[in-house]
N, C-alpha and C positions, 0 to 999 in steps of 0.2 A: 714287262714281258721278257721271258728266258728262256734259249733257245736250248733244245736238250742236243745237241751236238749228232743228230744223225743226219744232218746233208739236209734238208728239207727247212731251210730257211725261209725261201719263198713264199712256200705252201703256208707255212706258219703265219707269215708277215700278210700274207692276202686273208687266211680264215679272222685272222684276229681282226683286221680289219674290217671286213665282212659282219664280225660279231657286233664289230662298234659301231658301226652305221647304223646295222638294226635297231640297234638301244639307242640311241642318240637319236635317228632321225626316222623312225616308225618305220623302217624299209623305202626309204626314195627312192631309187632309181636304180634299176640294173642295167650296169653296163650292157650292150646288143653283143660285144664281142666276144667276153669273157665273162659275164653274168656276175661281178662284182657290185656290189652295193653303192652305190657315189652316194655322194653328198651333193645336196640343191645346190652349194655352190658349185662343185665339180661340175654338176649335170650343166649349170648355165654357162662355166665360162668353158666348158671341151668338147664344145657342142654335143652335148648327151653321150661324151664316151667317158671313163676312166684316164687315170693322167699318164698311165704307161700305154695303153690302146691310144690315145693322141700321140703319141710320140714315133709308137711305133708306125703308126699312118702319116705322120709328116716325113718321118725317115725314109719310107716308101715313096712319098712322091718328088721328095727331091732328089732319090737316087734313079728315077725314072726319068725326071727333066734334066738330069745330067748326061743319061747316057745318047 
């Protein structure tokens, strides 16, 4: 994978992603947040989110039980 240098890495790095999952795992699971494709194992171990929508949901609640 090769990024053509217009700012839009992200985007790149999630479709491609997106692409592979479909090929790989017949379309498993789409994330509820962001509608990314996971993988069975993702879906089981991030309780059915993606591993950046998990991250970002724990960063949220621990900066809520902090303040």
């Amino acid at each position: 994978m090769a990024f053509d240098d217009d700012g839009a890495e992200t985007m790149e790095m999630q479709a491609f992603k997106i692409a592979k999952n479909l090929t790989e795992y017949n379309g498993s699971a789409p994330c509820p947040q962001c509608g990314i494709v996971i993988s069975p194992v993702e879906y089981m171990y991030n309780s059915g989110l993606c591993t950046g929508c998990k991250n970002d949901r724990t960063a949220r609640r621990v900066k809520r039980k902090m303040t």
